[in-house]
N, C-alpha and C positions, 0 to 999 in steps of 0.2 A: 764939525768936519764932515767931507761927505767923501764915503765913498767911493774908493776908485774905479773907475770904469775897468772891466778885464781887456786887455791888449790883443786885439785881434792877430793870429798865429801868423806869422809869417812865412809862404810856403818859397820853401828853397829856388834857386835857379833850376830851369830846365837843362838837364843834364846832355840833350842831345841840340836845344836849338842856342841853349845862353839866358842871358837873363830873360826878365819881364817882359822889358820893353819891348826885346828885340820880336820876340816870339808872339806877340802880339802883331807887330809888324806883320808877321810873316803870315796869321791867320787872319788879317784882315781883309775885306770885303776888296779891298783895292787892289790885295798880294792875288785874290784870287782872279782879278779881272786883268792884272796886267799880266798875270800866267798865263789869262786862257786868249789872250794878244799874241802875246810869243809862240802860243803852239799855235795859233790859226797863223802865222804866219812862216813858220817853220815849216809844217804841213803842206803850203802850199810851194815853199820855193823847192822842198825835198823832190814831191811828185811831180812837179815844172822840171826838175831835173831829171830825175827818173827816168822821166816818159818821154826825154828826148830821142834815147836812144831807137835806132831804129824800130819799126812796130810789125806786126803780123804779117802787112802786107808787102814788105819791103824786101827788094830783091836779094839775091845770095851777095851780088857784087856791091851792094849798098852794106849790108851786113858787116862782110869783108873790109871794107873800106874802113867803117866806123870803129870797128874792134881794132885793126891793126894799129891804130892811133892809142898808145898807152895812154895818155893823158885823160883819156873821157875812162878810163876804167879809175883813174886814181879818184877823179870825180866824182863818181857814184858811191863809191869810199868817204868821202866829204859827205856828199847828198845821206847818206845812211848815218852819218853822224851828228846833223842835224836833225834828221827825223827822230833820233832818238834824244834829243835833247827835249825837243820838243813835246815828244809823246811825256815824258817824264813833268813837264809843263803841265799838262792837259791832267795829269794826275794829282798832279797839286791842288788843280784848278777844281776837280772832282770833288778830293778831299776836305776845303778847307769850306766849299759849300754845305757840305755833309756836316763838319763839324759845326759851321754856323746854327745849322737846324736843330743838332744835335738829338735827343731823345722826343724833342716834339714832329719828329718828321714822319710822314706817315708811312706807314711800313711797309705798303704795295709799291706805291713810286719809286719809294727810295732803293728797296732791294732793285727795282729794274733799273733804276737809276745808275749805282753802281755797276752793277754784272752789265750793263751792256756798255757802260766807259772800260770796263776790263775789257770785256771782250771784244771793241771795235778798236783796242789799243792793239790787244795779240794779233789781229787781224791787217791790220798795216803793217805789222814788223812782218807778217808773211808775205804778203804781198809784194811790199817792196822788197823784199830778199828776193823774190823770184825776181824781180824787176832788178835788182843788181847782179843776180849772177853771172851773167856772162861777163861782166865788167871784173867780176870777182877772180871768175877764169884766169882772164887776161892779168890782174894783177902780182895774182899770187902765185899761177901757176905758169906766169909765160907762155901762155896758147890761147892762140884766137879761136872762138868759141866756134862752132860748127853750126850754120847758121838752121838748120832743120831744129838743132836742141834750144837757139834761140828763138827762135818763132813759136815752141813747144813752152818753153819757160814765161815767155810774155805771154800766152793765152791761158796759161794758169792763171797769171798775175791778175791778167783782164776777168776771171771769174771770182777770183776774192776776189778785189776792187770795185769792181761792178754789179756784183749779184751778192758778195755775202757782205760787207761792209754796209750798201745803203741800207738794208732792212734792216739791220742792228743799229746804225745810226736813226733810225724811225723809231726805236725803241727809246733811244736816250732822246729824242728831242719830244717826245708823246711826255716821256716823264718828266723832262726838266720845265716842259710848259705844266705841268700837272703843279709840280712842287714850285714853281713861282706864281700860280694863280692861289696855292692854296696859302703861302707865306706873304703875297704881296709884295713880293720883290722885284718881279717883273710885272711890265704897263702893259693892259691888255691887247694891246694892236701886237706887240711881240710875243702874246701869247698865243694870235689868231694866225702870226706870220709860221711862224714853228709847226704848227699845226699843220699848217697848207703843205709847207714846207717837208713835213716828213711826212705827209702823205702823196705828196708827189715821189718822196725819194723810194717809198715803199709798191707802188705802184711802175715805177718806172724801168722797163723793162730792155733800154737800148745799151749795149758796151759802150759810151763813148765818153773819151778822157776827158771832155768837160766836167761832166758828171762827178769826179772826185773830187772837184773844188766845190761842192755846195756845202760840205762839212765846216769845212776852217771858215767859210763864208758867215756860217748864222754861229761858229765857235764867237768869232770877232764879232759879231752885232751884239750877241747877249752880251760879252764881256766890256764892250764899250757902252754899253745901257747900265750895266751893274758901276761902271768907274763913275759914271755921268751922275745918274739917276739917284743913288748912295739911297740903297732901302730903309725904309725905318727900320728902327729896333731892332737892326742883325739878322733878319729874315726869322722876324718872329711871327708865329701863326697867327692868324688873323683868331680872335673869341668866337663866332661860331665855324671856326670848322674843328674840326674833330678826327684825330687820326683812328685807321680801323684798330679791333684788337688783337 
């Protein structure tokens, strides 16, 4: 007789996501690329909304005009409830890269890696909260904004948005080209676009609302390269690199 093999343990369902299967699912290489789909594109229809509203240089009676119309306030309402669906997207999308790499990632990138998905997360909720307030005014508080306090409110916006979001964004695209060159998940021409890419965002010193669409832009190129492309071995390091200590 031989034998019997010992029965490998079987570890319980996940208690917050469900079974095996499912949680699998949800950490897969695909959950994380059609995440970071949804937010590059939530990202961009939120701030296409946003930034409809009138801007800096727009007169008192344009202001007026625009606010009096309750319906673009209820919108901005909408537009804010998207951006936060999304940004919540964008975190998944963080996360479940992180947990692919897991304990083999290396520890400079990855801390910047992180902290600056955090932090260009908090940065767009501020942003656009300035960018919604006066719609917020008009919603909640029944009064049409004062258009001095909105021209005051959108050029806050316009400094997040424009000066402290892109260098933070250069942080995370510096690193996530770091951590796909040293895992091999990402094709090198995407690793040279990124590069460019956040050195232009970092360098680039004009307010203009194009300019916050270059985020969800290379958010959707990596995440359609990661759907496409399907990295080996779960974004396992390559044999010689070496994370620091």
């Amino acid at each position: 007789m031989t034998a019997e093999e010992p029965s490998q343990p079987v570890q319980p369902p996940d208690p917050l996501i469900g079974s095996r299967s499912v949680r699998r699912r949800l950490l897969s290489i695909e959950a994380a690329a059609i995440a970071g789909i949804v937010c590059a594109i939530g990202w961009s229809l939120a701030l296409r909304g946003l930034l409809s509203a009138p801007g800096i240089g727009a007169t008192d009676d344009e202001v007026l005009e625009y606010y009096s119309n309750r319906s673009n306030g209820t919108a901005a309402i909408i537009w804010l409830q998207v951006l936060v669906v999304a940004t919540i997207a964008f975190l998944w999308f963080v996360g479940v890269v992180r947990g692919r790499i897991g304990d083999r990632e290396p520890r400079l990138f990855g801390t910047v890696f992180f902290g600056s998905s955090v932090l260009l997360a908090a940065l767009l909720f501020v942003g656009t909260a300035l960018l919604a307030a006066p719609a917020m005014l008009l919603t909640v508080g029944d009064r049409i904004p004062d258009p001095d306090a909105v021209a005051l409110t959108r050029s806050a916006a316009a400094i997040v948005l424009s000066v402290f979001a892109p260098r933070i964004a250069t942080l995370l695209m510096f690193s996530t080209a770091s951590l796909g060159r040293a895992t091999g998940a990402l094709p090198k021409w995407l690793i040279w676009v990124t590069y460019i890419v956040g050195a232009y965002e970092f360098v680039n010193v004009s307010i203009d609302a194009p300019t916050v669409y270059t985020v969800p832009l290379w958010i959707a190129a990596v995440s359609v390269v990661l759907l496409v492309r399907r990295p080996p071995q779960g974004f396992a390091l390559d044999p010689g690199a070496t994370a620091p200590a």
